[in-house]
MISE-673073 format. One record per residue (C-alpha): chain; x, z, y. Coordinates in Angstrom, 1 decimal. Example, Ala and Ser with C-alpha at 12.3 -4.5 7.8 and 13.67 -1.06 7.14 Angstrom:
// MISE-673073
 unit     xx     zz     yy
    A   12.3    7.8   -4.5
    A   13.7    7.1   -1.1
//
This chain:
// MISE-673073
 unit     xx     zz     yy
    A    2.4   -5.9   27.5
    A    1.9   -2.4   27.8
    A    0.8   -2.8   31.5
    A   -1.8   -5.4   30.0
    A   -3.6   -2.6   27.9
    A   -3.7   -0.3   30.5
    A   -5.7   -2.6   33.0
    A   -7.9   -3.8   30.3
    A   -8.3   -0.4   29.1
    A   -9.3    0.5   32.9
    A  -11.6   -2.1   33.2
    A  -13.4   -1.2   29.7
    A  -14.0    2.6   31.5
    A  -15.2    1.1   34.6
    A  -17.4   -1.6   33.3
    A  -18.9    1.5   30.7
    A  -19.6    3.9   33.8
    A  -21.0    0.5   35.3
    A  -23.1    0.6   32.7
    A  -24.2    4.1   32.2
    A  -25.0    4.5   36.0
    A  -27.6    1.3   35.1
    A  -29.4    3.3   32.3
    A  -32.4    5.1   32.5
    A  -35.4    5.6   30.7
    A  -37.7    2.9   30.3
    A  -35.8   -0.3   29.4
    A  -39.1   -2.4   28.5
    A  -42.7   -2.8   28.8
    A  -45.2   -4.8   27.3
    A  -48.9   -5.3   28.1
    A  -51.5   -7.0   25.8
    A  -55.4   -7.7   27.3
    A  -55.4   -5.7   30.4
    A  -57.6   -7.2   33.4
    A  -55.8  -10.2   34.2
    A  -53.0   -9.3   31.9
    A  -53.1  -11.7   29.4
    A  -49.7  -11.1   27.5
    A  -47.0   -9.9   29.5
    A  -42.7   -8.7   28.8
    A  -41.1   -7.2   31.3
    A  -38.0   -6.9   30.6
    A  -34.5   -5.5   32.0
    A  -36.5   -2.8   33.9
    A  -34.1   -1.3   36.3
    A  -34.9    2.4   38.4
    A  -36.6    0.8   40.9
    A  -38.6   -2.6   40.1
    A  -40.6   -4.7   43.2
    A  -44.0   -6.6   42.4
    A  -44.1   -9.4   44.5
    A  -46.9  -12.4   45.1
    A  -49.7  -13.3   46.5
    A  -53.5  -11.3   47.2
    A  -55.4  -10.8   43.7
    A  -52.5  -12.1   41.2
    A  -52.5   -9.3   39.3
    A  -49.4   -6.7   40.9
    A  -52.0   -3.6   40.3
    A  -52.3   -3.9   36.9
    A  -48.6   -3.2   35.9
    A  -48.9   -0.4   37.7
    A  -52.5    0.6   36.4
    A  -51.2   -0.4   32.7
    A  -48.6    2.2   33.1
    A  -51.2    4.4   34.1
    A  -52.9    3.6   31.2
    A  -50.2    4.2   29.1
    A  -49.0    7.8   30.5
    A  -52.3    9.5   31.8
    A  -55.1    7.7   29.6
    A  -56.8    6.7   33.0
    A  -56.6    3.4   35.0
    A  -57.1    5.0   38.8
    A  -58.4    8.7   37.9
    A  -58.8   11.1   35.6
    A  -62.2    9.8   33.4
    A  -62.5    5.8   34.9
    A  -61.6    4.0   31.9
    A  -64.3    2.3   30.4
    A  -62.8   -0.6   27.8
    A  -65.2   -4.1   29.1
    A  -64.2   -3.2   32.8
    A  -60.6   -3.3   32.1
    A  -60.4   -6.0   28.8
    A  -58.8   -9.7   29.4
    A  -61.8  -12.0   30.1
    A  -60.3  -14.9   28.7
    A  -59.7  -13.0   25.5
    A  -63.0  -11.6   25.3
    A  -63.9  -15.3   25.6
    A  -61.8  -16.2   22.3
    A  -63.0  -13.6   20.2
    A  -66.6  -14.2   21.0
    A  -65.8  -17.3   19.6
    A  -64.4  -16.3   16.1
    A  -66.3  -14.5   13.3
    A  -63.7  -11.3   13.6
    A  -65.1   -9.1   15.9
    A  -62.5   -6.6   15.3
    A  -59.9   -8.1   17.5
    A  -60.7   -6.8   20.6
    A  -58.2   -4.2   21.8
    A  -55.7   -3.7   24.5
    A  -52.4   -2.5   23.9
    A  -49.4   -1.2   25.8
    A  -46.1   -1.0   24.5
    A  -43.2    0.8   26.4
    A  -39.7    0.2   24.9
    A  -37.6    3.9   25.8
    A  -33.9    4.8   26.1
    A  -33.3    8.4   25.1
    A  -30.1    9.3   27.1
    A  -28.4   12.2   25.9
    A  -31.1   14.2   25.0
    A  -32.6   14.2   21.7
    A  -29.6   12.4   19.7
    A  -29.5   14.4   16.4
    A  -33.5   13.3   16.3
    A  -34.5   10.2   18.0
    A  -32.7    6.8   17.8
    A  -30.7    5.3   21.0
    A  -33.7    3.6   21.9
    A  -37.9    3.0   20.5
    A  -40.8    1.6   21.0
    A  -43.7    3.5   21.7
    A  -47.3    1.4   21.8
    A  -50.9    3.0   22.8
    A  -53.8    0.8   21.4
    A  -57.3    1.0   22.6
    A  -60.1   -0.1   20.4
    A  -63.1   -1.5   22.1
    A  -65.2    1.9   21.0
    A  -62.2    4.2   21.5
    A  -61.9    6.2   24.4
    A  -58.7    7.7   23.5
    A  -55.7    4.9   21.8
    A  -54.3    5.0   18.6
    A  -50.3    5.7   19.2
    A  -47.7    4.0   16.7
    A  -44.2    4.2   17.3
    A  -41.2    2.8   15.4
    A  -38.4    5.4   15.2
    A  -38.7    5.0   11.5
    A  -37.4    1.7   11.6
    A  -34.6    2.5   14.4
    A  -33.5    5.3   12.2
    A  -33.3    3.5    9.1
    A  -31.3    1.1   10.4
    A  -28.5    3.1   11.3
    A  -28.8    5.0    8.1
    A  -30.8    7.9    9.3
    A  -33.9    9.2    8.2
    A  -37.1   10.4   10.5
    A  -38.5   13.7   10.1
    A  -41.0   16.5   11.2
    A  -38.0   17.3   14.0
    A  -38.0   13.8   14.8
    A  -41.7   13.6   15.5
    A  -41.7   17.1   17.6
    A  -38.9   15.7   19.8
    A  -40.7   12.7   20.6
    A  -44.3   14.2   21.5
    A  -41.3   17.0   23.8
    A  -39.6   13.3   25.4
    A  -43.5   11.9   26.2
    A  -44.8   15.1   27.5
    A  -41.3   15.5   29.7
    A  -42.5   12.6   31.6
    A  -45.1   12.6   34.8
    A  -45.9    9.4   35.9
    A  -47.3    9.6   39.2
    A  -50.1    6.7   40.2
    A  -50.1    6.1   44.5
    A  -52.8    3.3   44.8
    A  -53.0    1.3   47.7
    A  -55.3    2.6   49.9
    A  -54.2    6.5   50.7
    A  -56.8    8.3   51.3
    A  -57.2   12.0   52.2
    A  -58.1   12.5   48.2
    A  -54.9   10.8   47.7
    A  -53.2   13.4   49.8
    A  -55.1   16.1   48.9
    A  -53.8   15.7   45.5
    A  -50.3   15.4   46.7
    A  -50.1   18.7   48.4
    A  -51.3   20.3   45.4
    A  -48.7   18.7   43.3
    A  -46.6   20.4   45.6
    A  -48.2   23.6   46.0
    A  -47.9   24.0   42.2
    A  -43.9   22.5   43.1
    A  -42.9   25.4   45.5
    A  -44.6   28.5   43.7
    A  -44.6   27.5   40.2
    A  -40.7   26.2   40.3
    A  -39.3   28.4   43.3
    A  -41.3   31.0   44.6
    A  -42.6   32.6   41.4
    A  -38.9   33.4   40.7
    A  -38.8   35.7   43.3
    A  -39.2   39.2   43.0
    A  -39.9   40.5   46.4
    A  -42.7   37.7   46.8
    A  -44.6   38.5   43.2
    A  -44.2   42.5   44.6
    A  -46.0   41.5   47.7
    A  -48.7   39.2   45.7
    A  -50.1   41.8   43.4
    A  -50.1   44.1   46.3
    A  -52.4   41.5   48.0
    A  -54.3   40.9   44.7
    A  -55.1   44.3   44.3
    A  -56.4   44.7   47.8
    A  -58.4   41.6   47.5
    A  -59.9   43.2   44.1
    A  -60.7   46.3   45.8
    A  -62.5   45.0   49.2
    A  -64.3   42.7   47.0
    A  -66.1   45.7   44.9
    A  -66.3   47.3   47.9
    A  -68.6   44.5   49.3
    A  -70.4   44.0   46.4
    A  -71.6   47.7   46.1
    A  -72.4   47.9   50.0
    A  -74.5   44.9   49.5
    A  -76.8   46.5   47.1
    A  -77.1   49.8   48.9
    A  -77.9   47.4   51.7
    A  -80.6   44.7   49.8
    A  -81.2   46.5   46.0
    A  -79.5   43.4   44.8
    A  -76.5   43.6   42.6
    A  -74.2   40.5   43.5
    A  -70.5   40.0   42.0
    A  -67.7   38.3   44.3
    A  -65.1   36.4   42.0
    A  -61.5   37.5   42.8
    A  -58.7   35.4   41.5
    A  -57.8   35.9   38.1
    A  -54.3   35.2   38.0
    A  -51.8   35.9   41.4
    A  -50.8   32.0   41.8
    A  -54.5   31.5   43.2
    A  -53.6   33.8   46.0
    A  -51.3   31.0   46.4
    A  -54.1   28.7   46.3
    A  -53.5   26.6   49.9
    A  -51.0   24.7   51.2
    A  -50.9   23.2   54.7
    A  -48.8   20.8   56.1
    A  -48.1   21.3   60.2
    A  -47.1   18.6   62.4
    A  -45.2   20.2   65.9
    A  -46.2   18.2   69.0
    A  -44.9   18.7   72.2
    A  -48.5   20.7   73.1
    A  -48.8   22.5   69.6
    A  -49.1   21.7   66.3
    A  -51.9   19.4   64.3
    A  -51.7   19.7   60.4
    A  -51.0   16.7   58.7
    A  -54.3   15.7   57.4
    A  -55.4   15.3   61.2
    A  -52.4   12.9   61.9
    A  -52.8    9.0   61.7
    A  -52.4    7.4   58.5
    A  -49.0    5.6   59.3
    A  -47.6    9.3   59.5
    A  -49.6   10.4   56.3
    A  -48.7    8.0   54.4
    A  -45.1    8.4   55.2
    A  -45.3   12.0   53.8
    A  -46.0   11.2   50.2
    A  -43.1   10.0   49.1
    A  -41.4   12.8   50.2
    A  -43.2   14.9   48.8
    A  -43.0   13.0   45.4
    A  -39.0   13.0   45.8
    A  -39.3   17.1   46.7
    A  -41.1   17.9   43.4
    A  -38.6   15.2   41.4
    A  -35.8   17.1   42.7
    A  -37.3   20.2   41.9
    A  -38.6   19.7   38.4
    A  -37.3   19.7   35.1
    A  -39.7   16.7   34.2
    A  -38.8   13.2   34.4
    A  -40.7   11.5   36.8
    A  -41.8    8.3   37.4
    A  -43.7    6.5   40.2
    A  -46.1    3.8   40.3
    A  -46.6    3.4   44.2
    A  -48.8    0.3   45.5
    A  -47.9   -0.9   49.0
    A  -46.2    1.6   50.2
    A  -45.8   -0.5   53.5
    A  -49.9    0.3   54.3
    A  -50.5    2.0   58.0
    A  -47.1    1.9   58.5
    A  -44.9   -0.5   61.6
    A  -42.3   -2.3   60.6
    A  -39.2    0.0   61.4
    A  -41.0    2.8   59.7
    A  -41.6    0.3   56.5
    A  -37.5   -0.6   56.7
    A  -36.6    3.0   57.0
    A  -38.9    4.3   53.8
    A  -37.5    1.3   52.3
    A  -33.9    2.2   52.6
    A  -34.8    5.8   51.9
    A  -36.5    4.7   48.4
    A  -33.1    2.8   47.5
    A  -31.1    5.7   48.7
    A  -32.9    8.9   47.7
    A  -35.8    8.4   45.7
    A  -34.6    6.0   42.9
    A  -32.1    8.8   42.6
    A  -34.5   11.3   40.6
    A  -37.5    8.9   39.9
    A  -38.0    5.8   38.1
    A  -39.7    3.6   40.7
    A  -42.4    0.6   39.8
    A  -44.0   -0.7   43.3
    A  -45.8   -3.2   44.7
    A  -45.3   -4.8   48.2
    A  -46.0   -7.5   50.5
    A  -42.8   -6.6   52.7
    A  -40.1   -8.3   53.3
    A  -38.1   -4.8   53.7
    A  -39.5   -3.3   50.1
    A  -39.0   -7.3   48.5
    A  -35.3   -7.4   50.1
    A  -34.5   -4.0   47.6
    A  -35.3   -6.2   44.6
    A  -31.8   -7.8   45.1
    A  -29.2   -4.4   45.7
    A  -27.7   -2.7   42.5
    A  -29.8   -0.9   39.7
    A  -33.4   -2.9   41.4
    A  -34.9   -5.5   40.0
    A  -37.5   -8.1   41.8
    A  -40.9   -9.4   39.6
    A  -43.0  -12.2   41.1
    A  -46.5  -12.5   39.9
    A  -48.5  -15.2   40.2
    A  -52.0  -16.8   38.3
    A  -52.3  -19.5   35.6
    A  -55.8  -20.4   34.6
    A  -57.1  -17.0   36.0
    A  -54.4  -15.4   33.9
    A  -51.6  -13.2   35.1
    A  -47.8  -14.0   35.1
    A  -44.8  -11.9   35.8
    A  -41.5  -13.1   35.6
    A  -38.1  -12.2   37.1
    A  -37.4  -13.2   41.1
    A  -34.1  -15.2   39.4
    A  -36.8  -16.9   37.3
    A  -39.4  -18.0   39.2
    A  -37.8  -21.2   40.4
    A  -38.7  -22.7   36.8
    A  -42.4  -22.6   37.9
    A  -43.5  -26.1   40.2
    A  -47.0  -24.0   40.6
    A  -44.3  -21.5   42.7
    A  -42.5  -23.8   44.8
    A  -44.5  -23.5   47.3
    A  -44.7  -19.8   47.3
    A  -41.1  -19.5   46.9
    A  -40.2  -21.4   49.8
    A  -42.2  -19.1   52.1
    A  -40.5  -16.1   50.5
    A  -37.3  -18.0   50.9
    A  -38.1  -17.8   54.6
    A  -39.4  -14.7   55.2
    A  -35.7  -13.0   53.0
    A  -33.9  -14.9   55.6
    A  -35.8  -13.8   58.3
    A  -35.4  -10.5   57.7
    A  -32.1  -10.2   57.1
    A  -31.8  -11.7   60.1
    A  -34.0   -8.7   62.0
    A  -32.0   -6.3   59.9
    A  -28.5   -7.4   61.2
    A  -30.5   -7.8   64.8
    A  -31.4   -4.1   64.1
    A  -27.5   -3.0   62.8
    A  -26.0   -4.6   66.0
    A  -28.9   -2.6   68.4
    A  -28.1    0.6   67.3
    A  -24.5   -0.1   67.6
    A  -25.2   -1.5   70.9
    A  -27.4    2.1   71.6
    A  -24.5    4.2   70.3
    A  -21.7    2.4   72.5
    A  -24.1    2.8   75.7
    A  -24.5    6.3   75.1
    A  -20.7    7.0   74.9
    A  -19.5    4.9   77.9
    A  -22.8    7.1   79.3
    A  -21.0   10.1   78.4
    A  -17.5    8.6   80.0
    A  -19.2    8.0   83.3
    A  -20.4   11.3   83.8
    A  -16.2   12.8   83.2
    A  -14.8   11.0   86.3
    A  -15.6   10.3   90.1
    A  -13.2    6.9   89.6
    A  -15.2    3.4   90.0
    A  -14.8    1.9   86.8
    A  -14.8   -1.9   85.8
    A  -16.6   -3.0   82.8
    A  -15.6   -6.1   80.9
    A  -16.8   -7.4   77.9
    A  -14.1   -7.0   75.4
    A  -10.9   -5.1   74.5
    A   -8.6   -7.8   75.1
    A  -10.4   -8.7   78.6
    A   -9.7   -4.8   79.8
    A   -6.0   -4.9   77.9
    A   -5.1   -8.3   80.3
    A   -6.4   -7.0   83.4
    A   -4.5   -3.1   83.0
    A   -1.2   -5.5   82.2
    A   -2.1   -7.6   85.2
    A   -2.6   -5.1   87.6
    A    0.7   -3.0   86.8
    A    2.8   -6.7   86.8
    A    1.0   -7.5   90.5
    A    0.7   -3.7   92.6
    A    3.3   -0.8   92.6
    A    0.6    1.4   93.3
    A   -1.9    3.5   90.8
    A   -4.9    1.2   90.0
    A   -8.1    2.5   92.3
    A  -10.2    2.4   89.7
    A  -11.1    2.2   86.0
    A  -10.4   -0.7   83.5
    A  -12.6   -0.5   80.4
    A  -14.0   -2.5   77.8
    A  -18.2   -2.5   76.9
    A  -17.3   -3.2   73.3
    A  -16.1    0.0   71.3
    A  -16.4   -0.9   67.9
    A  -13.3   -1.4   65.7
    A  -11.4   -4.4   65.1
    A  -13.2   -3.7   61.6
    A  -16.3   -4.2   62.0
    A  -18.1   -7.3   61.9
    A  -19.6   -7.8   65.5
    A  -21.3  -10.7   67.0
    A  -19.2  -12.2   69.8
    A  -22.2  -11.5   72.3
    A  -22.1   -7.6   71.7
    A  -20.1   -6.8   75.0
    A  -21.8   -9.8   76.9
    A  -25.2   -7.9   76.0
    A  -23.6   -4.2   76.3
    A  -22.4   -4.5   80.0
    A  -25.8   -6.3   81.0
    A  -28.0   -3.0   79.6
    A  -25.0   -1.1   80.9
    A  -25.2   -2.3   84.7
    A  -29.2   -2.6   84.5
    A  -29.1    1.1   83.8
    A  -27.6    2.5   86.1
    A  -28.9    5.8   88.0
    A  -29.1    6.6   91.7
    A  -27.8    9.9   91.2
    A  -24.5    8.7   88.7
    A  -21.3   10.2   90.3
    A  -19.7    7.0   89.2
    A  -19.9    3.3   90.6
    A  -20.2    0.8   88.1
    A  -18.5   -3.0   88.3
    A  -19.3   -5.6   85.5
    A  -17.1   -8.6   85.1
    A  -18.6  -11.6   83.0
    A  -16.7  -14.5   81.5
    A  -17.9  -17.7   83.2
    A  -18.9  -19.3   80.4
    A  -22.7  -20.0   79.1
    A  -23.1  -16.2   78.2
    A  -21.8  -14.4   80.9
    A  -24.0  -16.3   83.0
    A  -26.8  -15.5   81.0
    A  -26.6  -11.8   81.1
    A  -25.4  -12.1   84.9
    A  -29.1  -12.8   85.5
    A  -29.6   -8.9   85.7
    A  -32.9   -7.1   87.0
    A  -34.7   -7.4   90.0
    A  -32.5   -4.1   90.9
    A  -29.5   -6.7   91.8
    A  -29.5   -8.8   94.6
    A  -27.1  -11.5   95.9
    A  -24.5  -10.3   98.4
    A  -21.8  -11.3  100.2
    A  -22.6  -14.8  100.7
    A  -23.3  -15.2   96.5
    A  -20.0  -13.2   95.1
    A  -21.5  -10.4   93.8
    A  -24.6   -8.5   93.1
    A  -25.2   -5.5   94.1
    A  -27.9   -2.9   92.7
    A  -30.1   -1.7   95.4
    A  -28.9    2.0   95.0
    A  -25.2    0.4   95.6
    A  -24.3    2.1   91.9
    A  -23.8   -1.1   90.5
    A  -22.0   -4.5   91.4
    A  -21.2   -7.4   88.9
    A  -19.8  -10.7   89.7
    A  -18.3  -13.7   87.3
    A  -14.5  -14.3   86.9
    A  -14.4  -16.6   90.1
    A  -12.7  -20.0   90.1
    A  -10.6  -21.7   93.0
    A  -10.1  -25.2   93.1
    A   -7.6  -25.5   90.0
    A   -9.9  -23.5   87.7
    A  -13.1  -25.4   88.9
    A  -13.2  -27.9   86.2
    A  -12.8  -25.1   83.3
    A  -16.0  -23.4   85.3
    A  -17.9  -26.7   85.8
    A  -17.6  -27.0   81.5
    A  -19.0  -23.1   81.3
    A  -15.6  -21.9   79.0
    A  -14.1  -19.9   81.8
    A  -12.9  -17.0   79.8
    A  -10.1  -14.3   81.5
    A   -7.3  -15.8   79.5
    A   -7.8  -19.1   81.4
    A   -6.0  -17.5   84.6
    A   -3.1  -18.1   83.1
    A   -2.1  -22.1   82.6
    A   -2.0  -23.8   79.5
    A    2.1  -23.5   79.0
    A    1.6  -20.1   79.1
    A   -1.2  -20.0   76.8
    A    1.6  -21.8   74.3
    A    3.8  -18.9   74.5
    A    4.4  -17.1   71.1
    A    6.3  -14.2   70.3
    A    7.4  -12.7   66.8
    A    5.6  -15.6   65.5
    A    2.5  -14.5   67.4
    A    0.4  -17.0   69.5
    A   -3.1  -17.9   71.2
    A   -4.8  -20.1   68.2
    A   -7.9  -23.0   69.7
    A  -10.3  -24.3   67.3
    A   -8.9  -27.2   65.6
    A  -11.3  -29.4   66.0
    A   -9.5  -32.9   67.5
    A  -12.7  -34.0   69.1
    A  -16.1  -33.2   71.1
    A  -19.0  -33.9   71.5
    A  -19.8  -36.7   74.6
    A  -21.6  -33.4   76.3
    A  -20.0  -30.1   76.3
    A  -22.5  -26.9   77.2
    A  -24.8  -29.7   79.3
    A  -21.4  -31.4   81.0
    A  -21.3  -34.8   80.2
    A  -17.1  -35.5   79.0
    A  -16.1  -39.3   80.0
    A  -13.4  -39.1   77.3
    A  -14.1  -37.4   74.1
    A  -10.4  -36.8   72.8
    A   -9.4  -33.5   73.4
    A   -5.6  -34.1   74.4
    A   -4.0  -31.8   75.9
    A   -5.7  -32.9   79.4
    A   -8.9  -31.7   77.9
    A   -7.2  -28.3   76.5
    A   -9.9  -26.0   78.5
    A  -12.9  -27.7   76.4
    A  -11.2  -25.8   73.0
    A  -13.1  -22.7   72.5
    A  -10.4  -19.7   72.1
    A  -10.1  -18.2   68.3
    A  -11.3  -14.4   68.3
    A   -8.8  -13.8   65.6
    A   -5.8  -14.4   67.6
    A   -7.2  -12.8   71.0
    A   -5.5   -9.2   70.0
    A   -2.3  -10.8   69.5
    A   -2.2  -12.6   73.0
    A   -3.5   -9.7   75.1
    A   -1.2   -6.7   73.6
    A    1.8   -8.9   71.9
    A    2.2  -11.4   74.9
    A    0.9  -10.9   77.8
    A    3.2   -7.5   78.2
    A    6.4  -10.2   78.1
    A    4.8  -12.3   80.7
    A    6.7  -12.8   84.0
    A    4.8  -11.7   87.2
    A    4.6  -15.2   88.5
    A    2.6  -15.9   85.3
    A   -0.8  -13.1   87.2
    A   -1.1  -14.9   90.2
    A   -4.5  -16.1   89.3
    A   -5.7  -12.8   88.6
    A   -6.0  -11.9   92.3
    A   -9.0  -13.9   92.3
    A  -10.9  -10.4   90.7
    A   -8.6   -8.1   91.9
    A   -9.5   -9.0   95.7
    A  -13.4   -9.3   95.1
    A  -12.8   -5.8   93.6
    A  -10.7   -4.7   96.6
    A  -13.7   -5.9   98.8
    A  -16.7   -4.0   96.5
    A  -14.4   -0.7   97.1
    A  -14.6   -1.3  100.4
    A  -18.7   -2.4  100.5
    A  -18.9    1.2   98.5
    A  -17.8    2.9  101.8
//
C-alpha cells in the first residue's frame, strides 16, 4: 500500500513540473473588430504558437492585434487610423442600427502572473484595450478586482502599480513579413541599446575611456566653431552628444568572406533575414524584460535547409526566453506546431470573415477539407525530407570517419555493407587460411545497433565511399555488394569504374577502387537469378537452421509470395522449404547469427566463401 502512495505521489510531482514547464505568460487572447477579425478566442496559447492557411485569410492580424494591444500601433509607431483597421462587416451592421456608438474594436489578453507579483495580483487576469472610433489612444479595463474578490482578497493602490510594472515589463517585438533594411535597421539598434545599455555601461574601464572621448569630441568641436568664424565672421555651433551613450551611437554588423569582410546590410536578404532572430534571442537573453515576438514568415529569402535549421533553432533556443506568435507557410515552421509547449492555429475565411481555430480542430470544418488534405501531404512529405536529411548527415559523418581510417594504414581494405557482413567474412577467413588476412575487413555502416537506420544505409555508404576515392589515397579500396536488388543498384558506380576482367569487377580508373557482387556458382544461381543473394546465403539452408543458446537466423513469416518475386516470375507460389532463398532474412536476428553462430560453425560449413576470397586474391594481385 505504502509503495502505492509513493508512485502516485511521484507521478503528482512529475505531472506538476509537467505542468509548470508548460506555463507562461499569456494564456489567452481575444480580438473583437479588427480587419478581418470578426470575433476571435484563442485559447491554450502555448510559448510558441504557428499561424497556418492560405494567402489573405487573415494570419497578420493576430499578430498586428497584438501589436495593437502592446505598442498602440498596427505596423509602426503613428499608423493606426480606426476605419483602416475596423471589421467591414461590422461597420456594415451598425450602419444599419440607430446606435451609432457601437463601433469599437477591442482586444483582450487573458495573463498568468508566475511568481512575481503574488501578494498583489491574482494567479491569473484579464486585461482588455478598447478603441473608440474617435479615440486614438484605448480605454484599458482590467478585472483583477473580480479575481481578487473571489479568493477573498481585496485590490488596492499596490495592486494597480504592480500591474502597470507587469505591462510595462513586457516588449513585444512586431517582425512583419517583408524585412526590409528599415526592419533591420531597427534591429541593430535594439541591440545597440542591448550591449551598452545592459553590458557595456557596467564597465568601468569602458565609461573611463568614453568621457575621455566625449571630452575630446567637446573640445575639437569649439575649436572648429571658433576657427570658422575667424575664417568667415560667422558664428556657427557644432552639436556634440549630450549624454556618453551617443558616442555609442553605431553599430555595425561584419560578415568575413574568404577575400574580406562586407557588413551585413550589404549581404543578400536570405542571410539578413537569418540575423534577426538572433539578434531578438541575444537581447531576450540579455534583458530583464519579458519579451515576446510576433514574427511573420520567418521562412522569406531564405532555402529550405536554412528555413529547417531557424526552425529547429526557434524550438530549441528561442521559445526558451521569448513567447513566440508566427506566421508561416512552411512545412518546417508548421511541423513545430505539433512538439511539446507549441501549439498549431489554422486560419481560414467565412463570408470574408476570419477564422482561427486549433490544427486538432480544424477537421470539424467541410469548407477545410480540402485544405487540410494538402497540408496532410505536405506534413508527411516533410517528415519524410527530414528523416532523408537525419540519415544524410549520418551517412556524411560515417564517410568522414572510415575517411579518417583510410588515411591510418597502407593495408587494402574491403568494405561491406553491414556489421554482420564484415563479422562472417573475418570468421570465415580465420576457419579457411592459417595465414594473417592480406587485407582489411570492415563494415560501411557504423552506427549503433541503437539507432534506427534504414536498411539501405551501408548499400548507399560504400557506393559514395568507392565513388570517392582519390588518386593520391595510400589505401586501395574493395566494395562488396549483396546480390540482391540494391546492391545492384549502387553497383552501377560512376563513369570512374569500368568493367574488368571479363565482367567480375570494376575497377576505378586510378586502380584505387575495385568493387564486385557476392558472385554465384552454379548452386547459388537460382538465389542470384531471384535478386536475394545476401552473404549469409553461402552457407546452405541446414546450416542456416542451426541455433545455439536458443539463438537462431529468423525469415519473414510470411507462408506465401507473390507469383513474381523482384521481376522473377515463381511457377509455384508456396514457399516450402524448396523455395527457402525467396524468404527475405529478419535484421533483428542477423547479430545473433553472425557473432553467436557462425563462430561454432565447422570449416566445411565456408567452403562457399572462397567464391570472394579468390576474386579478392586476384584484385591483390591486379593492384601489382
Amino acid at each position: 500500500m505504502g509503495r502505492k502512495k509513493e508512485c502516485s505521489r511521484f507521478e503528482f510531482i512529475f505531472a506538476e513540473n509537467v505542468k509548470e514547464k508548460s506555463r507562461h505568460m499569456i494564456e489567452k487572447i481575444e480580438i473583437q473588430y479588427f480587419r478581418s477579425i470578426y470575433r476571435a478566442s484563442i485559447t491554450d496559447v502555448k510559448r510558441l504558437n504557428v499561424f497556418a492557411g492560405k494567402n489573405d485569410v487573415g494570419k497578420s492580424n493576430v499578430l498586428r492585434a497584438l501589436n495593437l494591444f502592446f505598442n498602440n500601433c498596427v505596423i509602426e509607431d503613428g499608423d493606426f487610423e480606426f476605419y483602416q483597421n475596423y471589421n467591414l462587416k461590422r461597420l456594415e451592421e451598425v450602419r444599419k442600427e440607430s446606435v451609432k456608438g457601437k463601433q469599437f474594436i477591442q482586444i483582450k489578453v487573458t495573463f498568468r502572473r508566475g511568481k512575481q507579483y503574488e501578494k498583489s495580483l491574482p494567479e491569473t487576469f484579464t486585461v482588455a484595450k478598447k478603441w473608440n472610433r474617435d479615440d486614438l489612444q484605448p480605454q484599458i479595463s482590467d478585472n483583477i478586482d473580480y479575481m481578487l474578490k473571489r479568493i477573498g482578497r481585496q485590490a488596492n493602490a499596490r495592486s494597480r502599480a504592480s500591474l502597470t510594472r507587469f505591462l510595462n515589463n513586457i516588449k513585444y517585438v512586431y517582425v512583419p513579413a517583408i524585412k526590409d533594411n528599415k526592419i533591420f535597421e531597427m534591429m541593430l539598434n535594439r541591440l545597440q541599446y542591448t550591449v551598452y545599455s545592459k553590458k557595456l555601461s557596467q564597465s568601468e574601464q569602458l565609461n573611463k575611456s568614453l568621457t575621455e572621448l566625449y571630452n575630446n569630441v567637446v573640445s575639437t568641436t569649439e575649436e572648429l566653431s571658433t576657427e570658422f568664424k575667424n575664417a568667415t565672421q560667422v558664428e556657427s555651433m557644432i552639436s556634440t552628444p549630450k549624454e556618453i551613450d551617443e558616442l555609442y551611437k553605431t553599430l555595425e554588423i561584419t560578415t568575413k568572406l574568404s577575400n574580406g569582410e562586407v557588413a551585413i546590410v550589404d549581404r543578400g536578404d536570405g542571410i539578413r533575414v537569418r540575423y534577426i532572430p538572433s539578434i531578438l534571442n541575444y537581447i531576450a537573453n540579455n534583458s530583464s524584460e519579458q519579451y515576446v515576438w510576433g514574427f511573420e514568415e520567418p521562412e522569406n529569402s531564405l532555402e529550405f535547409n536554412l528555413a529547417r535549421a531557424m526552425a529547429e533553432d526557434f524550438y530549441n533556443k528561442y521559445m526558451k526566453k521569448s513567447i513566440i506568435f508566427l506566421t508561416s507557410h512552411s512545412p518546417a515552421f508548421i511541423d513545430l506546431a505539433y512538439k511539446d509547449d507549441c501549439e498549431g492555429f489554422r486560419c481560414f475565411k467565412e463570408t470574408e470573415v476570419s477564422k482561427i481555430v486549433k490544427f486538432n480542430d480544424a477537421s470539424r470544418y467541410p469548407s477545410l477539407e480540402e485544405e487540410l488534405g494538402y497540408a496532410s501531404i505536405q506534413k508527411k512529405q516533410y517528415e519524410e525530407y527530414v528523416r532523408l536529411c537525419d540519415e544524410n548527415q549520418k551517412m556524411k559523418e560515417m564517410i568522414d570517419n572510415l575517411q579518417v581510417e583510410l588515411m591510418t594504414s597502407q593495408k587494402p581494405v574491403l568494405f561491406t555493407e553491414g556489421k554482420t557482413d564484415a563479422q562472417i567474412l573475418k570468421v570465415a577467413w580465420e576457419k579457411l587460411y592459417d595465414y594473417d588476412c592480406p587485407f582489411e575487413i570492415k563494415s560501411c555502416n557504423l552506427m549503433s545497433d541503437e539507432e534506427n537506420v534504414d536498411v539501405l544505409a551501408g548499400t548507399g555508404i560504400l557506393n559514395k565511399i568507392l565513388c570517392s576515392v582519390r588518386y593520391d589515397s595510400i589505401r586501395t579500396i574493395i566494395g562488396l555488394f549483396d546480390n540482391d536488388k540494391a546492391g545492384k543498384n549502387a553497383f552501377n558506380l560512376d563513369s570512374n569504374y569500368k568493367l574488368d576482367n571479363n565482367g567480375v569487377w570494376k575497377k576505378h580508373k586510378n586502380k584505387k577502387g575495385y568493387a564486385f557482387v557476392i558472385p554465384a556458382d552454379s548452386d547459388l544461381e537460382k538465389i542470384a537469378k531471384v535478386e536475394n543473394l545476401s552473404i549469409e546465403f553461402l552457407f546452405d539452408y541446414e546450416t542456416l537452421k542451426t541455433e545455439v543458446n536458443g539463438k537462431k537466423l529468423e525469415f519473414d513469416t510470411d507462408t506465401k509470395a507473390n507469383l513474381v518475386f523482384n521481376n522473377h516470375v515463381i511457377e509455384n507460389h508456396e514457399l516450402g522449404d524448396e523455395y527457402w532463398y525467396l524468404r527475405k532474412i529478419k535484421d533483428n536476428s542477423k547479430t545473433d547469427f553472425a557473432f553467436n553462430i557462425v563462430p561454432t560453425l565447422e570449416k566445411s560449413k565456408f567452403s562457399k566463401f572462397t567464391l570472394i576470397f579468390s576474386i579478392i586474391e586476384s584484385i591483390l594481385e591486379d593492384m601489382k
